[in-house]
C-alpha positions, 0 to 999 in steps of 0.5 A: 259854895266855896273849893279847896283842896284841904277841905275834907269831901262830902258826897252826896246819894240822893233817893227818891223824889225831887224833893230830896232833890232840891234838899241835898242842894240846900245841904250842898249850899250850907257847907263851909268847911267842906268840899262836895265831890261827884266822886263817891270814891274820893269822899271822906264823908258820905250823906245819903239823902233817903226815900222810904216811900217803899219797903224797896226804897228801904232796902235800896239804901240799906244795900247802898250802906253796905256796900260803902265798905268797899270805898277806898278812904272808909268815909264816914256815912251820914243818914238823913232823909225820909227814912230817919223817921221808919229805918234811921233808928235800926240802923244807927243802933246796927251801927251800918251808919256813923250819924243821924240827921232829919230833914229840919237839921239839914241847914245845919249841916256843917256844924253836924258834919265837924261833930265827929262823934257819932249823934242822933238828931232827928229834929221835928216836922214843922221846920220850913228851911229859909236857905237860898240856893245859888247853883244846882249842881250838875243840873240844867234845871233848878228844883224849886221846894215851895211847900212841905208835908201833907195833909191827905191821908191816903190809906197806903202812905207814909209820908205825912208820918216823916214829913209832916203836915202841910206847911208853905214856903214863904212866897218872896223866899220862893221869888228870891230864889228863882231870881237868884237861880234865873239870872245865873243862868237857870230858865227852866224850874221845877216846883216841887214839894211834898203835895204841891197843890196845897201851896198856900192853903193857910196863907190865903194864896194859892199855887196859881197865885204864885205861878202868875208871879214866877212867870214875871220873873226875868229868865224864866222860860219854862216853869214844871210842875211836880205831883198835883191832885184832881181837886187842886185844878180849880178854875183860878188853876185853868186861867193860868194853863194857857200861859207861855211859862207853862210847860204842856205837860202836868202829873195829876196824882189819881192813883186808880181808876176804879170807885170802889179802889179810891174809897178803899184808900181813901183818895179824894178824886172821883173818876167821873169828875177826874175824866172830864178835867183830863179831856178838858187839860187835852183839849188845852194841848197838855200831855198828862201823866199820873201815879197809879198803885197797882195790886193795892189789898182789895183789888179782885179782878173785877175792879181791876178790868174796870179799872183798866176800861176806865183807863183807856178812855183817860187821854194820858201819856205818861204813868209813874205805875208802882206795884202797893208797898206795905209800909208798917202803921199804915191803915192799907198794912192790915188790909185783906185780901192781899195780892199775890205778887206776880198778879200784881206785876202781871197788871203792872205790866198791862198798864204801863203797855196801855201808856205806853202805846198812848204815849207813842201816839201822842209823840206821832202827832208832830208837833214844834219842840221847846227843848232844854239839853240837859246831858251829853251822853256817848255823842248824843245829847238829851234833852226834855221837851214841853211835853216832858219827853225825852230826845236824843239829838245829834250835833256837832255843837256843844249843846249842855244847857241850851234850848233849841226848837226841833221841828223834824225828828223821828218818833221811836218806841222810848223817845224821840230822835233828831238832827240840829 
């Protein structure tokens, strides 16, 4: 990316995932003849790299449309992301936004932004983007997508309406890259993707597969994985758990833990088998999270306290809880009976506390911390550990961007706490 001072500003707002993530950084590795600025209020354009895995997610954007008006130099505001394919259309024919782009376009993006008309161009579902990134903006870590689309189709989501079907990254791209990354400095990298499991499915490879050769990659010291499904732990998976690049803590998607709610959305785990494989990865040394949907159509009271039983007895330690977004098209859209709203916050509110507690007790078996500082923040760094939580850290070094083993800290409600 080249910097000038004549060079009209692109900011860039990213929502959602880390996914959106990594797509704003191949945005951001495409332009030429602009300049990025982390200050919204200096830009002359503005791209919003949008979610809409939620309605909230939704409104979240809209709100941040509107209020643009107030910025100093009237940018230009430019929409791609998920929600060209659910809000996009609505918005450009509102005019609340100058110009469209989908996610097979964003390559192409300085080309779109010196079109100063206003276009509509949401492009297709089968693009596979071949751009290689040099640098992460802002970032200590380096979001990696290996795959995109889905192929499930789980009764509440939208996603493979705006991302496709699964499609892989061609594996000496992701090498090229993480190379690339590794010796400008990145040693932790986060794969990501729309279901990351399915990585090389149609190219008889394998997620594992590619692990194995990240891991000889020089400079990388920690490898993180985004959301993954029960069934895609298989036993070439397990061989590879052990590994020294692996970060100790893997996101399981399960999504509930009643039978009767896995067939009512139709998910694919059981919660027999998924128990056995949480207890068999704790064994193993691994904190766990996973995505759970709260107050989905169909959930009485009785598969919800079943569902909490079975839950307690899952060695987790980390949740991403939602309460069930209806999104239009969806099977899950015309489900009866619906959950009244508070009930569904009542159990949001049960489940992230039963994590919680877990995840304390977890953090208070002491263990020797792997840590990447990521941020300074009013004198204290921050960091994340092989576990995937968060410490604060007091010292008087420059820390940003180093990694430092921590053996003494204090365990606290939200986090961890220590002196170097």
């Amino acid at each position: 990316m080249t910097f000038s001072n004549h060079k009209p500003k692109v900011y860039f707002k990213t929502f959602g995932c880390r996914t959106n993530l990594f797509d704003t950084q191949v945005m951001m590795s495409n332009l030429e003849d602009f300049e990025v600025t982390q200050d919204e209020k200096s830009a002359n354009i503005v791209v919003i790299n949008s979610c809409t895995v939620t309605n909230s997610a939704d409104s979240t954007a809209r709100g941040y449309i509107n209020a643009l008006k107030k910025l100093p130099n009237n940018p230009r505001v430019i929409f791609t992301g998920c929600g060209v394919w659910t809000k996009g259309e609505n918005l450009f024919k509102e005019e609340k936004i100058d110009a469209l782009f989908g996610h097979s376009e964003k390559e192409k993006i300085n080309d779109l932004l010196k079109n100063e008309n206003r276009f509509f161009d949401a492009g297709d579902l089968k693009h596979i983007d071949q751009t290689i990134v040099e640098e992460f903006v802002g970032k200590s870590r380096a979001f990696i997508k290996i795959q995109e689309g889905c192929d499930f189709r789980c009764s509440y989501c939208i996603i493979p309406h705006v991302r496709g079907d699964a499609r892989s990254y061609q594996e000496d791209k992701i090498l090229e890259q993480i190379s690339t990354l590794a010796s400008n400095g990145f040693g932790e990298f986060i794969l990501t993707g729309t279901n990351v499991g399915s990585y090389g499915k149609k190219q008889h490879t394998s997620l594992a597969k590619l692990l194995k050769k990240i891991g000889l990659i020089k400079g990388v010291r920690r490898i993180r994985l985004g959301s993954v499904e029960p069934i895609q732990i298989d036993d070439e998976f397990k061989e590879i758990i052990s590994e020294p690049f692996m970060a100790k803590h893997l996101h399981i998607a399960l999504q509930h833990t009643s039978k009767k709610m896995l067939e009512i959305m139709n998910r694919r785990n059981k919660v027999l088998s998924d128990l056995e494989l949480f207890e068999f990865l704790q064994e193993k040394g691994y904190a766990l999270g996973t995505d759970f949907i709260v107050g989905h159509p169909g959930e009485t009271n009785e598969l919800w306290s079943e569902a909490m039983e079975n839950i307690k007895r899952f060695p987790l330690t980390h949740i991403h809880a939602f309460t069930y977004s209806k999104r239009d098209g969806t099977p899950s859209a015309t489900m009866k009976p619906e959950i009244n709203g508070s009930i569904a916050k009542q159990r949001y509110n049960e489940l992230t506390k039963i994590i919680e507690d877990k995840n304390l007790t977890f953090r208070k078996d002491k263990k020797i911390l792997d840590v990447l500082i990521e941020q300074e923040k009013d004198g204290v760094f921050i960091g994340l550990d092989q576990f995937f939580n968060k410490i604060e850290v007091q010292s008087n070094a420059d820390l940003v961007g180093d990694w430092i083993e921590i053996k003494e800290y204090e365990v606290k409600g939200e986090n961890n706490v220590a002196k170097f």
